[in-house]
C-alpha positions in Angstrom: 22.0 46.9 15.6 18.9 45.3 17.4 19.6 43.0 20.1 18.5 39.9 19.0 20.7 40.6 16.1 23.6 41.0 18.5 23.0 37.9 20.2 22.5 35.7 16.8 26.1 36.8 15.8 27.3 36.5 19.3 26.2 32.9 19.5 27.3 32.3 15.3 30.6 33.0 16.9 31.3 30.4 19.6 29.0 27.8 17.9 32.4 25.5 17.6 33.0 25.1 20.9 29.5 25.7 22.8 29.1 21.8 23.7 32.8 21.4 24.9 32.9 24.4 27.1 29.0 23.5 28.5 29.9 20.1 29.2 33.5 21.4 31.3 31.8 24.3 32.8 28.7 22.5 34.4 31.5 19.3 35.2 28.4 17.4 33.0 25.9 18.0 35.3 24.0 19.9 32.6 23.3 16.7 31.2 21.6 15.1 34.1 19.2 18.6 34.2 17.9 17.8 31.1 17.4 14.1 32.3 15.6 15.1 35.1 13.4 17.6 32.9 12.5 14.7 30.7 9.4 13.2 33.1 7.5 16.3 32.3 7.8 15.8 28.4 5.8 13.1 26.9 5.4 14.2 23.2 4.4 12.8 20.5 5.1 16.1 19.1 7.9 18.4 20.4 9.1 21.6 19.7 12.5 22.7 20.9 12.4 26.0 21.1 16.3 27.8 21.3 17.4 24.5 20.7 20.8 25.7 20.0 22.8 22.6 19.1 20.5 20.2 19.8 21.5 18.1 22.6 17.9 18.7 24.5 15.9 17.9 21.4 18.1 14.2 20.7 18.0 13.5 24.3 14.2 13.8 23.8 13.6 11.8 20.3 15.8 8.8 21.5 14.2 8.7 25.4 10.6 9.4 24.0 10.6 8.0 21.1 9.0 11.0 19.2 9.4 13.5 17.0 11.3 16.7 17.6 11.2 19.9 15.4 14.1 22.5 16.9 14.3 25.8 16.2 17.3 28.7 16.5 17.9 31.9 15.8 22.3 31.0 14.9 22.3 29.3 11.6 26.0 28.2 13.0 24.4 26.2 16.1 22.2 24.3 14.2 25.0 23.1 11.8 26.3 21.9 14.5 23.0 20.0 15.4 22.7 18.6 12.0 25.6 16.9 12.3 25.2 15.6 15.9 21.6 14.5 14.7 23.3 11.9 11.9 26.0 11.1 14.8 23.1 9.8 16.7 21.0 8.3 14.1 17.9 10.1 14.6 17.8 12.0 11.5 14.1 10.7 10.7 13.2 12.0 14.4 14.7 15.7 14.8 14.8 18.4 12.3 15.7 21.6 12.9 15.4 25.0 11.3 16.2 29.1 12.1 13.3 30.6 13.7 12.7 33.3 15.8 10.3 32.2 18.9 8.4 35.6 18.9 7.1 34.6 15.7 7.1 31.1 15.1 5.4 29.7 11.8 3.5 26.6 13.3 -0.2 26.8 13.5 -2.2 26.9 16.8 -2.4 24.2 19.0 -0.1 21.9 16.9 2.4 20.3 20.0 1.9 18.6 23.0 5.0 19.7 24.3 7.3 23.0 24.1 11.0 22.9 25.6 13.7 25.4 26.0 16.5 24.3 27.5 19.1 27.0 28.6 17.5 29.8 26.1 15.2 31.7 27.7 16.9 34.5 29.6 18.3 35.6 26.0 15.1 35.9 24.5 14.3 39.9 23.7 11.1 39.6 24.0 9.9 37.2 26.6 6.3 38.0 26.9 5.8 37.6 23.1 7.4 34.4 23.3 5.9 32.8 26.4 2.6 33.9 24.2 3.6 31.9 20.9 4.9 29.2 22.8 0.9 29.3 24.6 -0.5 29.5 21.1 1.3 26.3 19.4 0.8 23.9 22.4 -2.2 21.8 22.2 -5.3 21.9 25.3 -3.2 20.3 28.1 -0.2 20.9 27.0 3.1 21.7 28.8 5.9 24.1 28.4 8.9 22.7 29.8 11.8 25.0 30.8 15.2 25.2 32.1 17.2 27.7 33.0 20.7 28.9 34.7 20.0 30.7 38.0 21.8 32.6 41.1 21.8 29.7 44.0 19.5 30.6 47.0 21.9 29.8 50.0 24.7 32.4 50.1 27.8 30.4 50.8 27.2 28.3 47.3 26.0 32.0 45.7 29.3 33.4 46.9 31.1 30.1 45.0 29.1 30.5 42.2 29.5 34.3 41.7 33.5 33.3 41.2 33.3 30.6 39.5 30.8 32.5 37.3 32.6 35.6 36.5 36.3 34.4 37.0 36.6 31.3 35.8 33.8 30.8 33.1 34.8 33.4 30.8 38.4 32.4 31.5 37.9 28.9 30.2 35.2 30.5 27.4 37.4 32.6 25.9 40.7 30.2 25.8 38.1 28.1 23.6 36.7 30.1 21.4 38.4 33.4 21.5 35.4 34.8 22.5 35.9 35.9 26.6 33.4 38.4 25.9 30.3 36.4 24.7 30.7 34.2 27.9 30.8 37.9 30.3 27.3 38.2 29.1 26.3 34.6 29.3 27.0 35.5 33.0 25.5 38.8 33.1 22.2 37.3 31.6 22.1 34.7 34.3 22.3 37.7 36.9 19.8 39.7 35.0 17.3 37.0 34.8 13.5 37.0 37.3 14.0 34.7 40.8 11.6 31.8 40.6 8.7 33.6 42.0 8.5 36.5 40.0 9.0 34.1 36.9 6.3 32.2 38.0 4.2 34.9 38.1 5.1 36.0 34.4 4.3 32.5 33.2 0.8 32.3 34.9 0.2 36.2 33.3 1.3 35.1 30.1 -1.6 32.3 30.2 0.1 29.4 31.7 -1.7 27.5 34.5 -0.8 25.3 37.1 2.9 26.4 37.0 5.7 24.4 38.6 9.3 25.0 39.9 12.3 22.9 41.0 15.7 24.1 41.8 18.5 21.9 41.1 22.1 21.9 42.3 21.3 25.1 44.9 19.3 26.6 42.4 22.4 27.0 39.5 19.5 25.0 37.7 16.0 25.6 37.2 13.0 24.0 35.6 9.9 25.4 35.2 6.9 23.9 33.6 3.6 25.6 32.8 0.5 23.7 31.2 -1.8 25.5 28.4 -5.4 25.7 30.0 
């Protein structure tokens, strides 16, 4: 079975309870990351790439005011986006559909922002989709990105390592019955480029002027890359 296959039904499977054990994990935190990535995203066209259950792409509609197309592999995670979207009245805002970002259907140059919040280390293959995501922004454009990472300064590495392999899959699999889909959450956290080197994959997959900013010790990461 190809990977990305894998990782469609992996996330199909805990699509119930991904907000709930996000929200305990991170103690909430992971909401004020996307707050803080929110400056660099200015819309009036956005496209949430990964978007999973949407909780990046409402945050964006109601704080920008624009509109917000997500896109997702799990058919599962974005039910549960459609109905978080008509909890939050932003219907006319946000649609969503299933799409793979290697291949996505929009024509060149069509956003002024792309977004992937939390998605990106599970993508098979990144280069092809750091490329789409180049081709659908607009001149000027930015690709705004967060990611989970391994924390810099060793005493909160060593915390995180436990928390991050005892604890996460502990509390992953009492919720969905899944322990095994949140062991490779963590594995794919440990697998995935420091900031420099991803820095340097962005600016050779096109992007230019390339930022970084750790959050939290670095458990957080944005990146954001401007189309030249």
């Amino acid at each position: 079975m190809p990977e990305k296959e894998k990782i469609r039904q992996m996330f199909d499977s805990i699509a119930p309870e991904y907000d709930a054990f996000n929200h305990m994990a991170s103690l909430g935190i992971d909401r004020r990351w996307r707050r803080r990535a929110l400056r660099w995203v200015d819309g009036p066209q956005v496209l949430d790439v990964a978007c999973g259950t949407g909780d990046f792409a409402i945050l964006i509609a109601k704080e920008r005011r624009c509109g917000v197309i997500g896109v997702d592999i799990s058919e599962k995670m974005l039910a549960e986006m459609r109905r978080k979207v008509l909890a939050e009245h932003v219907e006319r805002e946000v649609s969503c559909e299933v799409g793979d970002c290697s291949a996505l259907r929009f024509k060149d140059g069509t956003f002024e922002n792309v977004t992937v919040a939390f998605g990106v280390r599970n993508f098979e293959n990144r280069e092809a989709c750091l490329k789409e995501i180049l081709r659908v922004l607009r001149s000027r454009g930015k690709f705004v990105m967060l990611e989970l990472g391994v924390p810099g300064w060793k005493p909160a590495r060593r915390l995180y390592k436990w928390y991050s392999t005892k604890v996460m899959p502990l509390l992953g699999g009492k919720l969905s019955g899944n322990r095994a889909a949140y062991e490779y959450l963590h594995a794919s956290v440990q697998g995935f480029p420091g900031p420099k080197e991803w820095c340097a994959f962005m600016k050779k997959c096109g992007f230019v002027d390339v930022k970084h900013r750790a959050f939290f010790f670095g458990v957080c990461r944005l990146f954001v890359g401007t189309k030249g």
